[in-house]
C-alpha positions as CSV (number, residue, x, y, z in Angstrom):
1,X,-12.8,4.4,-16.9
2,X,-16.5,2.8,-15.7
3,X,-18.6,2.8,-19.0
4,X,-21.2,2.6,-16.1
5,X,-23.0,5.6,-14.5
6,X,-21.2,8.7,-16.1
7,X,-19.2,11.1,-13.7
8,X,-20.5,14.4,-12.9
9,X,-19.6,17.5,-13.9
10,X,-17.8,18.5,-10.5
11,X,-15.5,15.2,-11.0
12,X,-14.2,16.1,-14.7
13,X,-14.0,19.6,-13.6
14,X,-11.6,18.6,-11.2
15,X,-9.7,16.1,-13.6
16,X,-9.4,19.0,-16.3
17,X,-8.1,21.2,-13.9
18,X,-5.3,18.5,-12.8
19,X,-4.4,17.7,-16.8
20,X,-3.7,21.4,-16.4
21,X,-1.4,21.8,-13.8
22,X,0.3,18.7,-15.7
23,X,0.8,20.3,-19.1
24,X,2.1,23.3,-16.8
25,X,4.9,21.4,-15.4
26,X,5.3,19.2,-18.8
27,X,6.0,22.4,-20.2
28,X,7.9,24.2,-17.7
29,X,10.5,21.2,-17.5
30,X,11.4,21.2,-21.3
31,X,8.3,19.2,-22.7
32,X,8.5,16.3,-20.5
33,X,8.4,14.8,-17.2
34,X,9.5,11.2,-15.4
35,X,6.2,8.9,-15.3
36,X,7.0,8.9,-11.5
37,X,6.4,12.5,-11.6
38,X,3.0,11.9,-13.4
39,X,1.9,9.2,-11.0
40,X,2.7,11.7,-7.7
41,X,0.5,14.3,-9.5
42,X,-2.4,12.5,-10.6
43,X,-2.6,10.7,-7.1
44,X,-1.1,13.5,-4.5
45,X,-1.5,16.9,-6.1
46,X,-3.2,18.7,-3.5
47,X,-6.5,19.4,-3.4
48,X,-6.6,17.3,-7.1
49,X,-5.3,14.2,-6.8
50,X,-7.0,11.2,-6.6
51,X,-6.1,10.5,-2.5
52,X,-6.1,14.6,-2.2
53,X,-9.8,15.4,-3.5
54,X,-12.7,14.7,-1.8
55,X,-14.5,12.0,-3.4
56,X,-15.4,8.1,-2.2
57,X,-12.3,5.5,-2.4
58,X,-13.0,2.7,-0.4
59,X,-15.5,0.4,-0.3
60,X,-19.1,-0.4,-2.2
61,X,-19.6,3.3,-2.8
62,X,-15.5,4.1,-3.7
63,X,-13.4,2.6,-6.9
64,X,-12.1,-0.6,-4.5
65,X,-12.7,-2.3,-1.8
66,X,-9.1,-2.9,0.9
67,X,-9.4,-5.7,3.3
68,X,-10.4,-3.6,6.4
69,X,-13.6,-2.7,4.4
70,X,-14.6,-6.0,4.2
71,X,-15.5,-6.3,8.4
72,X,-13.5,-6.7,11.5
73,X,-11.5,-9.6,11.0
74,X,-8.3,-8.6,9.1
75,X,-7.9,-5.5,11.2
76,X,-8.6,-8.4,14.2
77,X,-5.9,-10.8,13.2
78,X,-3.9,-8.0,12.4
79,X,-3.9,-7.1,16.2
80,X,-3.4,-10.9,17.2
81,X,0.0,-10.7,15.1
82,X,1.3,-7.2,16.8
83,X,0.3,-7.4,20.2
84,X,2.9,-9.9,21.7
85,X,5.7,-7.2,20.2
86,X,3.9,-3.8,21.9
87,X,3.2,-5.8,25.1
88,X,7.0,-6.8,25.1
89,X,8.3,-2.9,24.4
90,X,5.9,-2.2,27.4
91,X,3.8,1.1,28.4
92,X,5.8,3.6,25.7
93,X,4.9,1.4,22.7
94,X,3.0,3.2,19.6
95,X,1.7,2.0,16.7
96,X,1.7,4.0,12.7
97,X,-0.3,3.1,10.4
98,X,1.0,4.5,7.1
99,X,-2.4,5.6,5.0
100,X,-5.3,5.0,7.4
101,X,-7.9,4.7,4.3
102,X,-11.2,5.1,5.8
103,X,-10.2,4.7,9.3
104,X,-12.2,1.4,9.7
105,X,-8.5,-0.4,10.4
106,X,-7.6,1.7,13.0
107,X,-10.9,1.4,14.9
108,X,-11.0,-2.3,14.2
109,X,-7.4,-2.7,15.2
110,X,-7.4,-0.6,18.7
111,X,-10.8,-2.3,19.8
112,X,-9.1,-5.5,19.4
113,X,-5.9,-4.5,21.1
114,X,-7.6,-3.4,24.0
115,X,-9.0,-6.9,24.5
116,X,-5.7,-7.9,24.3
117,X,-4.2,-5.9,27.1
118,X,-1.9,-4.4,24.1
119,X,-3.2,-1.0,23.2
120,X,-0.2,1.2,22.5
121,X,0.7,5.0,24.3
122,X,-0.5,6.5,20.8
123,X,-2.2,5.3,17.4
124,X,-0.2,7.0,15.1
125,X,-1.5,7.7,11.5
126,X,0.3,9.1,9.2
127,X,-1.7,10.5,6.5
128,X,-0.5,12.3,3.5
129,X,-4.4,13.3,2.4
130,X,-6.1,16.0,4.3
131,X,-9.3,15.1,3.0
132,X,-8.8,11.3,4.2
133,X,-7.2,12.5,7.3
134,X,-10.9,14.3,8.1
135,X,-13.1,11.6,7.1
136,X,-10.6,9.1,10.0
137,X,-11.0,11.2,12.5
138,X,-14.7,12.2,12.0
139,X,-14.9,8.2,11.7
140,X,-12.8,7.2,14.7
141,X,-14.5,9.9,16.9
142,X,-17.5,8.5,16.5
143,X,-16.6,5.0,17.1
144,X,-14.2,5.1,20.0
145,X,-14.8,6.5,23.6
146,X,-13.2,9.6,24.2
147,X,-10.2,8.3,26.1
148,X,-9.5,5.7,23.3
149,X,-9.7,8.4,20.9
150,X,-7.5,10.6,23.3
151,X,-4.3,8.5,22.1
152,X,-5.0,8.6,18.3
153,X,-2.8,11.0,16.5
154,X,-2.1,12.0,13.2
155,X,1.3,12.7,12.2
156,X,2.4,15.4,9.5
157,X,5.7,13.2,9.0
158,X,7.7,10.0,10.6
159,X,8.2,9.9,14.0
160,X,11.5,12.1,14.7
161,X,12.2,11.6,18.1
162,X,13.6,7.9,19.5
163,X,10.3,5.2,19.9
164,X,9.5,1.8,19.8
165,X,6.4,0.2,18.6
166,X,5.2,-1.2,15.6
167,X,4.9,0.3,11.6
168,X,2.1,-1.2,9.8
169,X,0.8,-0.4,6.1
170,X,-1.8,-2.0,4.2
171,X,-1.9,-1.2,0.1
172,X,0.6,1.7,0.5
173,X,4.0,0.4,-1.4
174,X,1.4,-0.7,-4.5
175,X,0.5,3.3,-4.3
176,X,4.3,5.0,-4.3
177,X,4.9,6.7,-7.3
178,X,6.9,4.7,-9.4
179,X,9.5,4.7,-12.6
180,X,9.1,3.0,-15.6
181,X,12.5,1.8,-17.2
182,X,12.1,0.4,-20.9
183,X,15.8,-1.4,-22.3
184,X,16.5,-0.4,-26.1
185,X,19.9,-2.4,-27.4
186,X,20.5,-3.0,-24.0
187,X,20.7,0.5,-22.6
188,X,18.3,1.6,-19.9
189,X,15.6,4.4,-20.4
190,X,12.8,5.8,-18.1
191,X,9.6,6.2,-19.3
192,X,8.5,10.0,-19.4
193,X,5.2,11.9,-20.1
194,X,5.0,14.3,-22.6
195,X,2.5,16.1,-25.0
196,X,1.4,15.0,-28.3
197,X,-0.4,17.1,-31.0
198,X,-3.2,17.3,-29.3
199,X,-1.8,18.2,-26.3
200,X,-2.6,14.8,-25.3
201,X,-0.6,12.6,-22.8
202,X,1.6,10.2,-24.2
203,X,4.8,8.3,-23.3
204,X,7.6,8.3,-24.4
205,X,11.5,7.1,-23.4
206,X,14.8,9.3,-22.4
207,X,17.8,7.8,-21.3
208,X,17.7,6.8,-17.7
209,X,19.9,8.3,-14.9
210,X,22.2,6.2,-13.2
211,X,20.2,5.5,-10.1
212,X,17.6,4.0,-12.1
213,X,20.2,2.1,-14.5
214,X,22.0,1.0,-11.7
215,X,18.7,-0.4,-10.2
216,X,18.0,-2.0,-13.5
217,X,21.1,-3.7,-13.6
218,X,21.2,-4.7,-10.2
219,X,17.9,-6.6,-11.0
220,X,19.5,-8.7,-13.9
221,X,22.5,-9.6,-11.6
222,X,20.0,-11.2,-9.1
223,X,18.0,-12.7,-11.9
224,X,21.2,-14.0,-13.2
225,X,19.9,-13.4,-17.2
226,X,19.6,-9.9,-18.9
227,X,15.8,-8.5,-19.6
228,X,15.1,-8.7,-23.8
229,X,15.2,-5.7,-25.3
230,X,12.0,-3.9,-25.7
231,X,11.3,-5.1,-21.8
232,X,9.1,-2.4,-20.0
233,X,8.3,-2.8,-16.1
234,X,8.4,-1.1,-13.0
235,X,11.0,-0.8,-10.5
236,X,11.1,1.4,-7.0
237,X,14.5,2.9,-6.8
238,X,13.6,4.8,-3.7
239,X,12.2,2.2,-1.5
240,X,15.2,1.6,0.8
241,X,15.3,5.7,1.4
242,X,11.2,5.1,1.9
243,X,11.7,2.8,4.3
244,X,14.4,4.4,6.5
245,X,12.1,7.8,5.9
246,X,8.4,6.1,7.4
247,X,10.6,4.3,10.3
248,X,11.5,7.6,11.4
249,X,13.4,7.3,15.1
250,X,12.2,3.8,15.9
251,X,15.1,1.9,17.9
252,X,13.4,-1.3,18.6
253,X,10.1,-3.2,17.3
254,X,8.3,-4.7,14.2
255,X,7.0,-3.4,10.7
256,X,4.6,-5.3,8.9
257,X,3.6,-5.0,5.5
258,X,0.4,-6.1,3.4
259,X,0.1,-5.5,-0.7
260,X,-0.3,-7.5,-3.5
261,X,3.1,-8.2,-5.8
262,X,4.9,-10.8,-6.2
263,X,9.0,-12.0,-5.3
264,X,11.3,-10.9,-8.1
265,X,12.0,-14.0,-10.3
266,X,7.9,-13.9,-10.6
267,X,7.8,-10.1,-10.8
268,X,10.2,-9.7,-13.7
269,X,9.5,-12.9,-15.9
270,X,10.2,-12.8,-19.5
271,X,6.2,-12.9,-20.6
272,X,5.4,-9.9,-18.2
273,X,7.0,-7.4,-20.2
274,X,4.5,-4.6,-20.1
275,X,4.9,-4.5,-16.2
276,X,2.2,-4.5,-13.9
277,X,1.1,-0.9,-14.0
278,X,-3.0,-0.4,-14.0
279,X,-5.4,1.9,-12.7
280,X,-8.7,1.5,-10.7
281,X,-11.9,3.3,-11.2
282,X,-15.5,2.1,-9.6
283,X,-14.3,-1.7,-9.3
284,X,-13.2,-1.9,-12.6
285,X,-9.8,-2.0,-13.4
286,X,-8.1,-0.3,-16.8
287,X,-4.9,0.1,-18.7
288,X,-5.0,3.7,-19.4
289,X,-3.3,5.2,-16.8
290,X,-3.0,8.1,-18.5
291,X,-6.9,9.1,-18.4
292,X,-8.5,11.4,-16.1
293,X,-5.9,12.2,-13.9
294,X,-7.3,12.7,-10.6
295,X,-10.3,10.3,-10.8
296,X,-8.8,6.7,-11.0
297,X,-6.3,4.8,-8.9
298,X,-2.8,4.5,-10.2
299,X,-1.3,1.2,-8.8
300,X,2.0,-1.2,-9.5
301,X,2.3,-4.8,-7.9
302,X,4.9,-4.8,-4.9
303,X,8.5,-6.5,-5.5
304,X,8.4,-8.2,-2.6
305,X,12.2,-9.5,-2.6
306,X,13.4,-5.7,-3.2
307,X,11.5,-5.0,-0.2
308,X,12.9,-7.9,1.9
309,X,16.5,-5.9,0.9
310,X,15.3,-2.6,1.8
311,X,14.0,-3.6,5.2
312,X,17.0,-5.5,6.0
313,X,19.0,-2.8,4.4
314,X,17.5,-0.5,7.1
315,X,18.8,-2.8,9.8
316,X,16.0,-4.8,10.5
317,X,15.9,-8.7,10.6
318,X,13.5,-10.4,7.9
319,X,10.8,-11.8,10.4
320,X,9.1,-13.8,7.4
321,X,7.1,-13.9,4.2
322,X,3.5,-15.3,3.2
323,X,0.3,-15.2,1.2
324,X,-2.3,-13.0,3.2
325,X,-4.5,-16.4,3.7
326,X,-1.9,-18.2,5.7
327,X,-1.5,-15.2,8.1
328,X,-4.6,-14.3,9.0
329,X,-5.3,-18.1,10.0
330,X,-1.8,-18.5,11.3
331,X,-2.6,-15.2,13.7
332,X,-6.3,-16.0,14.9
333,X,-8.6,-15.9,12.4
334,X,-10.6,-19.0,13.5
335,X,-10.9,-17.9,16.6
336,X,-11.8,-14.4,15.8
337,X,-14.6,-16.0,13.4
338,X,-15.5,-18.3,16.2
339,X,-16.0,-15.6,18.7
340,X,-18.1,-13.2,16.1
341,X,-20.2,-16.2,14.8
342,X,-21.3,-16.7,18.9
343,X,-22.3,-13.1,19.4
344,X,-24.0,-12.9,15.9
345,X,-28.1,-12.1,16.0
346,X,-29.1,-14.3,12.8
347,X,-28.0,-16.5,10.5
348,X,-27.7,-14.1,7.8
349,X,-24.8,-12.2,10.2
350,X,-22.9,-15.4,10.1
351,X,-23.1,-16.3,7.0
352,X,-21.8,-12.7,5.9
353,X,-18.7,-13.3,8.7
354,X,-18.0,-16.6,6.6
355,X,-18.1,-14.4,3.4
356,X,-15.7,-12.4,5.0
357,X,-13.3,-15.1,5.7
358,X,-13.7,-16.2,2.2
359,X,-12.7,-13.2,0.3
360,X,-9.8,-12.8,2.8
361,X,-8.1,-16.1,2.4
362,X,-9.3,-18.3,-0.6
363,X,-6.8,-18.4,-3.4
364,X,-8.5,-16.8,-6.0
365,X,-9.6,-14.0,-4.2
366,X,-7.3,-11.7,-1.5
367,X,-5.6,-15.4,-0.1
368,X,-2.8,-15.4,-2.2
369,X,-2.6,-12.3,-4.6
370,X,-2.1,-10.5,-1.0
371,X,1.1,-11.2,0.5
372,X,2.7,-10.1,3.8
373,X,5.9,-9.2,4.8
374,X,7.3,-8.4,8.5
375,X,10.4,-7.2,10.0
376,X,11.9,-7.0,13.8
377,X,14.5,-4.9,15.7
378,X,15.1,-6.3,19.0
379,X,12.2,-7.7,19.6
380,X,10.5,-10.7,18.8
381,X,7.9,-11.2,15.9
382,X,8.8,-14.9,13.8
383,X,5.8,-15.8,16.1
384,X,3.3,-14.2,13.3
385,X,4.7,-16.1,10.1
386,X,4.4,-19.5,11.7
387,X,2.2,-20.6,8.7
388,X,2.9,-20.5,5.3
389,X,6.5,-19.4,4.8
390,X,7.1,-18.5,1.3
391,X,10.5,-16.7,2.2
392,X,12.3,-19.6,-0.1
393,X,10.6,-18.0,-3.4
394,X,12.4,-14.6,-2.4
């Protein structure tokens, strides 16, 4: 945690009250549980969790700051990239946004669309958090008139019925709860949580079941080289099932993904063999994941060629891969800047819209450790990965 500005009372009452649920189920399931299990607590459990409890997430005043904080131009380019697929489903098209953060996206997103001639039937957000779910539609009803905001929804689960339109999620795979699979004389085990003397959380390794062993192994095949022994990483199991799960009923259109990761031979290379598992607190980033449950950000870095399978597993065609800088600019961003820089008041405006731009694209910052993924079902989206191709690294 922040060695900053200590947290308050209410904060560590609700972290203590988490640990306890924790040690309850620890307990209850024989003295340990999956670190996948742990992650889903310490980020879901209602009314505790880190997304579930009521405290800041994004931005200045939060633990991090997500590209749609930052102003209108992601959410903008964003928009640039989609509209050409809703305007080609035609008048029944919707849009889902898996995890709507703050809501800024969504209003950023639909204002441009509408200048577009591209806005869908419904803006669909589908939001796991009832606290965040509030604060975007307290947000969002301030911000749009009232028969914009008339075709915002918020969706309790995927889309069941048959629908075409677009699925778009920024920073969500980076937040799935995830396995942690260790290899001991070359036998696959799953990291678990259990207690230790002081009824403290520690780790500690069972062997794994054959989902995640078969997932292991699958790994090395495509690597074509075994992981060493004592090799600890990350590895998503479930993301094809995720996939097909978010898509719901959707019969024809795009889904577009945003997170920061990297493509397997990069993801899995010999000298990262501690994985890529951190947590977040107040803009500072920590190893112990373990630590106030409830109050810090539990994140892994995407796979991105394990996603390319699983949306192509789902019966989608791979549309294209590339660093976040190459498509924003590939989808509008000059001319988004262009157009804001015109209508700005001062100089100080524009000079925070070219700060914007920097932080979004430059290399060291969100240019390249963000990467973006799409995928198409009878429609046509290769238009929005013009630039920057990086599928030949998958």
């Amino acid at each position: 945690m922040s060695d900053r500005t200590p947290l308050p009372d209410e904060a560590l009452a609700l972290s203590a009250r988490l640990e306890a649920l924790i040690r309850d189920e620890i307990r209850a399931a024989g003295g340990a549980i999956p670190f996948s299990r742990f992650m889903e607590l310490a980020l879901y459990a209602p009314g505790l969790g880190y997304y579930s409890a009521g405290m800041a997430k994004f931005g200045a005043d939060g633990d991090f700051v997500t590209a749609p904080e930052l102003g209108t131009l992601f959410a903008g380019s964003v928009a640039e990239a989609v509209a050409p697929v809703l305007r080609e489903l035609g008048e029944d098209a919707q849009f889902v946004e898996i995890g709507g953060g703050s809501g800024r996206f969504a209003e950023y997103a639909i204002k441009r669309l509408m200048t577009l001639d591209a806005m869908p039937a419904r803006y669909a957000i589908l939001e796991p958090s009832a606290d965040l779910r509030a604060r975007q539609r307290a947000h969002l009803q301030q911000r749009l008139t009232p028969p914009v905001f008339d075709r915002v929804t918020w969706l309790d689960g995927p889309v069941a019925e048959r629908w075409t339109g677009v699925v778009f999620a920024n920073e969500v795979i980076d937040a799935l709860p995830t396995p942690r699979f260790a290899l001991h004389e070359g036998e696959v085990f799953e990291e678990h949580v259990t207690l230790d003397a002081q009824d403290g959380f520690a780790i500690a390794d069972r062997p794994a079941d054959a989902l995640l062993a078969a997932a292991v192994r699958h790994v090395e095949r495509r690597l074509e080289t075994p992981l060493p022994d004592g090799y600890r990483s990350e590895l998503l199991p479930q993301l094809p099932y995720w996939i097909q799960a978010v898509i719901g009923g959707l019969d024809a259109g795009a889904m577009l993904f945003v997170d920061y990761g990297h493509p397997r031979g990069e993801y899995y290379m010999p000298q990262r063999d501690t994985g890529t598992l951190r947590a977040f607190s107040r803009h500072r980033m920590g190893e112990d994941v373990l630590g106030f449950p409830g109050l810090q950000d539990i994140t892994a870095s995407v796979d991105f060629t394990a996603l390319a399978e699983a949306g192509t597993g789902a019966g989608f065609d791979f549309a294209g891969y590339c660093a976040q800088g190459a498509f924003l600019l590939g989808n509008g961003l000059d001319r988004l800047l262009a157009e804001l820089e015109a209508r700005a008041p001062d100089e100080a405006a524009r000079y925070r819209l070219r700060q914007e731009v920097k932080q979004l694209t430059h290399p060291d910052r969100m240019g390249e450790r963000f990467q973006v993924m799409g995928f198409a079902r009878d429609v046509e989206f290769g238009h929005a990965f013009l630039a920057g191709d990086l599928s030949y690294r998958l």
